[in-house]
C-alpha positions in Angstrom: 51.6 62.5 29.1 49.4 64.0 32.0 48.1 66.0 29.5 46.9 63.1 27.1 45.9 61.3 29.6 43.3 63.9 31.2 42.3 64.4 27.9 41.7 60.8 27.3 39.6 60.7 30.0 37.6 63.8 29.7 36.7 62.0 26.0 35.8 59.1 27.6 33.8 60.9 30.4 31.7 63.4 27.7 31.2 60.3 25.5 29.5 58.3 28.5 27.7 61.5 29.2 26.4 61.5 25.4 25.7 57.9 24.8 23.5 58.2 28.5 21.2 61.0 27.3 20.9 58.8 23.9 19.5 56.0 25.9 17.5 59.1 28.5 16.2 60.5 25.7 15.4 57.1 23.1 13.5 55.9 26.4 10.7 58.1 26.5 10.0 58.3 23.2 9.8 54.6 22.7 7.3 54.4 25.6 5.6 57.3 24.1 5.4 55.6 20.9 4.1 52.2 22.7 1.6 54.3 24.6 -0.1 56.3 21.2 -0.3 52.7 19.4 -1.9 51.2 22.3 -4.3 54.0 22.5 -5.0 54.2 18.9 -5.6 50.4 18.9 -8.4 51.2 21.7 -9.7 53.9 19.4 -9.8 52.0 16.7 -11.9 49.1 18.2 -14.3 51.2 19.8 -15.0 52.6 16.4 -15.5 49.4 14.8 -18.6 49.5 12.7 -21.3 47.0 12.9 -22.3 47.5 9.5 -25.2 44.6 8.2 -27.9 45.0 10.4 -31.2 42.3 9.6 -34.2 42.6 11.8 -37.8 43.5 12.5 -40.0 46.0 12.7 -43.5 46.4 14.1 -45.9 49.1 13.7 -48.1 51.6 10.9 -48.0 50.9 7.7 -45.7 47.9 7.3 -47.4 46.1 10.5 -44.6 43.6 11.0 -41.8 43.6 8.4 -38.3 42.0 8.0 -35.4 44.3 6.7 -31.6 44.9 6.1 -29.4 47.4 6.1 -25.8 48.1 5.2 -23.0 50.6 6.2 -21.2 51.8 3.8 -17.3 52.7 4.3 -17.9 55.5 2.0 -18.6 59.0 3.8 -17.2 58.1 7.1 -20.0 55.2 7.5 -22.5 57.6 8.0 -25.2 56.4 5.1 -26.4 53.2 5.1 -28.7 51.7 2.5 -32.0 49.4 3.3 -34.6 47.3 2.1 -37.9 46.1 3.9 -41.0 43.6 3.2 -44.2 42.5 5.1 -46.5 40.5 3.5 -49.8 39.8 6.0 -54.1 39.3 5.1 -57.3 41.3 6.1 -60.1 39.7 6.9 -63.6 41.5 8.0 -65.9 39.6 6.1 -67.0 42.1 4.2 -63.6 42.9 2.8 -61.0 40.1 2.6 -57.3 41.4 1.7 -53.7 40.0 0.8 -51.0 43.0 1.4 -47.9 43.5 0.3 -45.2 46.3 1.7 -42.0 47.3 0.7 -39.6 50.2 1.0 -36.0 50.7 0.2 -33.9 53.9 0.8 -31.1 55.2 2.7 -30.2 56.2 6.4 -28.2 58.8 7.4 -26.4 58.8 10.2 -25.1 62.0 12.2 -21.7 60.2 13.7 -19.8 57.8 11.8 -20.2 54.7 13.9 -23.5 53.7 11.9 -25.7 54.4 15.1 -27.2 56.8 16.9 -30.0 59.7 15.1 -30.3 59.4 11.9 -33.0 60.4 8.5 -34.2 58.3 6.2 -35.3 58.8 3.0 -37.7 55.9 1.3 -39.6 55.1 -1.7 -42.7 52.4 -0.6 -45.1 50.5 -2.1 -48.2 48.9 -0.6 -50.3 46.7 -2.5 -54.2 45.0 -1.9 -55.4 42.0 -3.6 -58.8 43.2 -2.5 -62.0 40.7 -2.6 -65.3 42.0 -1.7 -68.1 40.5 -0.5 -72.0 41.3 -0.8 -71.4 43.9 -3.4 -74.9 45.6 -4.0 -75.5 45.6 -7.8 -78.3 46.1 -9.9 -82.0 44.8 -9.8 -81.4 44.0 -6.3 -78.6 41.5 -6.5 -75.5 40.8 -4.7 -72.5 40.2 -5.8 -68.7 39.4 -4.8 -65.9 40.9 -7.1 -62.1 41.8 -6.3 -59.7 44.4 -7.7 -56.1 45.7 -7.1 -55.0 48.8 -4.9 -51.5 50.4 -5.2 -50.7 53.0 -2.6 -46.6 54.3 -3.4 -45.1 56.9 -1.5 -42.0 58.8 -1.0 -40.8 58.5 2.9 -39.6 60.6 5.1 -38.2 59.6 8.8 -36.4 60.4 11.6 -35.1 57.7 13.7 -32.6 56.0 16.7 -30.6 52.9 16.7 -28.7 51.8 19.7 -25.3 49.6 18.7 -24.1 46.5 20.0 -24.4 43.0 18.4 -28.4 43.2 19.7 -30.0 46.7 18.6 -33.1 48.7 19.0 -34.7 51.4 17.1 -37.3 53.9 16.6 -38.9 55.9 13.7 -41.7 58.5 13.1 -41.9 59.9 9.5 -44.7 60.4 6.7 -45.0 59.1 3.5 -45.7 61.6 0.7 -47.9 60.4 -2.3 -51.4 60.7 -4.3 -53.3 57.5 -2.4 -56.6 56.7 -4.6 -60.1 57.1 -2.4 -62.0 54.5 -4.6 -61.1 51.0 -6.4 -63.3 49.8 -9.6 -63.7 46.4 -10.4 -66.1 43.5 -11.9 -68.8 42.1 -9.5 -70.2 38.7 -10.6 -74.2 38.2 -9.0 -73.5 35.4 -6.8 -76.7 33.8 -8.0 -76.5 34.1 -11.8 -73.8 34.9 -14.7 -74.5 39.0 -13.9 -71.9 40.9 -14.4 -71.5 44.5 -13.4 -68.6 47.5 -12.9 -69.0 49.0 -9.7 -66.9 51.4 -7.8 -66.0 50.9 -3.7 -64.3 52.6 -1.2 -60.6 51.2 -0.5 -61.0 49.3 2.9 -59.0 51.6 5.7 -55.7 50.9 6.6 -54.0 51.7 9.9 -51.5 55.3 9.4 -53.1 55.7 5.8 -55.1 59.1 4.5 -56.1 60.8 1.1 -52.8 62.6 1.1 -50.3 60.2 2.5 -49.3 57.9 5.4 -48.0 58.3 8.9 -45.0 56.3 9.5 -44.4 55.0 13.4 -42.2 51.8 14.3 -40.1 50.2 17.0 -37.6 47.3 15.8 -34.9 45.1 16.9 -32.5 43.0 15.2 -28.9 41.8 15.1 -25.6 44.0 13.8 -22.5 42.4 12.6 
């Protein structure tokens, strides 16, 4: 009988002893296991893409233009699609001009939070309703005549965008592409039905040469 009983209660005892290192050794782990979800939940919203971005930009050649731009999940969010438009006149009274510009291309980024460094490659398009006035023709006369200008090029940028809801960037790039020294057109005499073809230089443009463009903007906008 002793010896059942001390074995009795040496089971007892080593099954206390087993079921408390259970409960010693569950306890960590579940704290562990509450501490890596908490801190993957932390990494997971500080990673949180912003990805549609619609904003503005100021500067050579666009002048002032509105554009968007969009994240993609693919590639670990770093390449990001984009459009952009301006649409503004010229006025010297010589030359009056309605211009058009727009670019769309990619971004990509160099982390995967769709901010930060980035290059951009474009394909733009700047067009000129150009109208001008006291043309030289002929037998002395003067004339006023208009004609069309198409400048595309192929563009190549570096740039930085800050995130947060309200962003910033920057960008400095060049545009590659055969740009046209000369426009024809039809002149009309302003006094009479004369009619002649003559051949003018395209009016300058801010960041614009024979072989290309300089690209340099600052923008801001809003990320969501």
């Amino acid at each position: 009988m002793k010896l059942n009983k001390l074995l009795t209660i040496a089971f007892v005892g080593i099954l206390s002893l087993s079921q408390a290192q259970e409960i010693q050794d569950s306890s960590p782990t579940e704290n562990t296991t509450s501490e890596n979800s908490f801190i993957q939940d932390s990494i997971q919203l500080d990673y949180k893409v912003k990805r549609f971005s619609i904003g503005l930009k100021l500067g050579v050649p666009n002048i002032a233009s509105v554009g968007a731009q969009y994240t993609l999940p693919i590639l670990n969010n770093h390449l990001a699609p984009y459009f952009e438009y301006s649409s503004y006149s010229h006025d010297d009274g010589e030359t009056e001009g309605d211009l058009s510009f727009s670019e769309f291309g990619a971004a990509y980024y160099f982390n995967e939070k769709g901010k930060g460094l980035y290059l951009g490659v474009g394909v733009s398009s700047l067009k000129v309703k150009a109208t001008f006035n006291n043309v030289s023709l002929e037998g002395g006369r003067t004339g006023t005549g208009s004609g069309d200008i198409s400048l595309n090029t192929t563009n190549l940028k570096i740039g930085l965008k800050t995130g947060g809801t309200l962003y910033f960037r920057m960008e400095l790039g060049y545009g590659l592409g055969n740009l046209p020294k000369t426009v024809d057109f039809t002149a009309k005499d302003n006094a009479t039905s004369y009619t002649e073809t003559v051949e003018e230089d395209i009016p300058a443009i801010p960041g614009i040469s024979e072989s290309g463009l300089f690209i340099g903007n600052i923008g801001f906008g809003l990320s969501f």
